[in-house]
N, C-alpha and C positions, 0 to 999 in steps of 0.2 A: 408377369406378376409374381410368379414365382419366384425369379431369379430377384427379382428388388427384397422379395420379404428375406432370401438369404441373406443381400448384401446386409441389410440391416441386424438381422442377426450375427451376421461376422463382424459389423461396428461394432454391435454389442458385450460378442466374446473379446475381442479385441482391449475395449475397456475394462471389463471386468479382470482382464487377466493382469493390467495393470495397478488396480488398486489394492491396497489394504483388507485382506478378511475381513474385519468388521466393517467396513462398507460395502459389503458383498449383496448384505439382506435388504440395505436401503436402495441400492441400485435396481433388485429383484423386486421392490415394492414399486418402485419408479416405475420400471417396465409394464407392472401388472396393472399399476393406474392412472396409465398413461395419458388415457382419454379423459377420465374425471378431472385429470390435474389441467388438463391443454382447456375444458368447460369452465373450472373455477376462474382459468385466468382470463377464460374473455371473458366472464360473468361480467371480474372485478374490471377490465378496460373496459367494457362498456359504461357500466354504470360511474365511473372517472368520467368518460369523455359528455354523459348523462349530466350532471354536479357540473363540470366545467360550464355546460352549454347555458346551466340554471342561473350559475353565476354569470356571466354575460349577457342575460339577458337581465337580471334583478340590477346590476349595474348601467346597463343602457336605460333602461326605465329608470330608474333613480336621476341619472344625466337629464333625461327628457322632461322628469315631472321640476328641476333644477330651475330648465332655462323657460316652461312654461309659466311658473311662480315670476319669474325677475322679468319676464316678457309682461306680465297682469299686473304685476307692482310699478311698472314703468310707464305703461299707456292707458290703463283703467283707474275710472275712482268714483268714490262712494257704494252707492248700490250697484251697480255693473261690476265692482272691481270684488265686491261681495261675492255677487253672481258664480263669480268665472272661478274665484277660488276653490267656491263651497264646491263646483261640480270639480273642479280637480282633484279637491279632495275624496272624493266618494271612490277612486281607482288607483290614489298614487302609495307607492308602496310604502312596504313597514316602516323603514330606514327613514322615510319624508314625510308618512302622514302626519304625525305628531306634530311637527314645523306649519303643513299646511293647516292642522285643526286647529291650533295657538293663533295662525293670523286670521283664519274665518271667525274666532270667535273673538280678539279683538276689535275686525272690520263691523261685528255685529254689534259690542258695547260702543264702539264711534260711532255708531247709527242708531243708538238709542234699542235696539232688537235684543232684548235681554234675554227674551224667553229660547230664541237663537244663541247666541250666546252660552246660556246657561246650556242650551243640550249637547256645543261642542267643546264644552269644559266637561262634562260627564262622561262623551264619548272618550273625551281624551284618559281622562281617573280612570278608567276602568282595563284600557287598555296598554296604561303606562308602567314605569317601576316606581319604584319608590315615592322619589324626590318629585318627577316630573306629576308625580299622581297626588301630591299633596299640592303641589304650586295649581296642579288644573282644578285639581275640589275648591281652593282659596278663590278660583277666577268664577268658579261655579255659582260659591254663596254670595258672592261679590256682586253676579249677575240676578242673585234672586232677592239680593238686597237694594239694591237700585231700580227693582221691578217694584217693590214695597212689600215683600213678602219678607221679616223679617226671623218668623218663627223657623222658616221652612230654612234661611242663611245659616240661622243657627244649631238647626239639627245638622247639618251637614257638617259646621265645624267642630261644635262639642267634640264628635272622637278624634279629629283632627288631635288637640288638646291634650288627649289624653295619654299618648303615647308621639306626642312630638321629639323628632331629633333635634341636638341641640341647637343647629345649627338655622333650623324653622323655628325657634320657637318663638322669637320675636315678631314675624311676617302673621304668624299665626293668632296670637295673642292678642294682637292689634285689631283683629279681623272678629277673633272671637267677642272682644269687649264692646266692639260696635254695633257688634248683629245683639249679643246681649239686653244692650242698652235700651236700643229700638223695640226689642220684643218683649219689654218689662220684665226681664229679670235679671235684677241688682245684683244678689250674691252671684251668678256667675261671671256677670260684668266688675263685680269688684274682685275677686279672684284673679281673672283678666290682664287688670289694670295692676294688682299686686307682684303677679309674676315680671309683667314689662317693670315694675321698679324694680324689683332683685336681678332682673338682665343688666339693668344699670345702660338703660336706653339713654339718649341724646336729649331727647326733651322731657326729661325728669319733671321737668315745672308742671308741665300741663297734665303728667299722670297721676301724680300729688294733686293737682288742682283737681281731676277727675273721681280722685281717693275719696277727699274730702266734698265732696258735692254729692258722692252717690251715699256716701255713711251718714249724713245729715237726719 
């Protein structure tokens, strides 16, 4: 034991007597914390080979939740095909839930389940970004307007409206002027109807026509 901790010391002298004075002191701190430095660096390999493992595994589950969607979309339908989704959805990850919440809650509006529907367009706004959180609120009020609840479509799109990017603001407008409509109140359904004409939409006719019927 002795005889090892010399040789290591005559590596040591060895090198030192090779370098540079001013690497003298960093060499001396090396030695002094040697053990803290050899700790930090399996810390950091551990916690690598930790994040690697997480990753492979968040990627196999992402694969597997993949091919269980296109296995339910191929050999299920209607209410069954609803079924098998909605429980996929309750477990598949970050990366796919959004995808599987979008078809549960269209498989729910093709089945007439709006109240369904409507709570996996909620689940989805709340947990989404941006864009994907204004498209699921739109499928939201969509869902509570074809339940016949028109007041409740339109509280949810009003701020929609308010701070729309420009690039919704037609998908939005449209949506807003109808839940409007339904829930008798004109000036915000003519507002609505006013902005889709300054978009300079496609069927101009029928928002003019719409213009002039609610201003009457």
């Amino acid at each position: 034991m002795a005889e090892h901790e010399h040789d290591q010391h005559s590596v040591l002298d060895s090198i030192e007597q090779g370098i540079p004075n001013n690497m003298k002191p960093l060499l001396k701190a090396a030695e002094k914390y040697k053990k803290h430095i050899t700790l930090a660096i399996a810390v950091i390999l551990g916690v690598t080979v930790i994040w690697s493992g997480v990753r492979w595994y968040n990627g196999n589950q992402i694969r597997k939740t993949r091919a269980a969607m296109g296995e339910i979309l191929l050999n299920a339908q209607g209410q069954e095909r609803l079924d098998k989704v909605a429980e996929l959805a309750k477990n598949a990850p970050g990366d796919m839930r959004a995808a599987v919440l979008f078809e549960a809650a269209s498989l729910s509006l093709e089945l007439n389940q709006y109240d369904k529907a409507e709570q996996y367009y909620k689940e989805l706004a709340a947990n989404a970004d941006d864009d994907t959180a204004i498209i699921a609120s739109l499928g939201q009020a969509k869902s509570a307007l074809l339940a016949g609840d028109a007041k409740k479509a339109l509280d949810i799109i009003k701020p929609l409206a308010e701070s729309a990017p420009k690039h919704l603001i037609t998908p939005i407008n449209r949506q807003l002027a109808l839940a409007a409509e339904q829930a008798g109140d004109t000036a915000t359904a003519i507002k609505a109807y006013e902005t889709l004409e300054g978009a300079g939409v496609m069927d101009k006719q029928f928002v003019d026509y719409k213009l002039a019927q609610l201003k009457q």
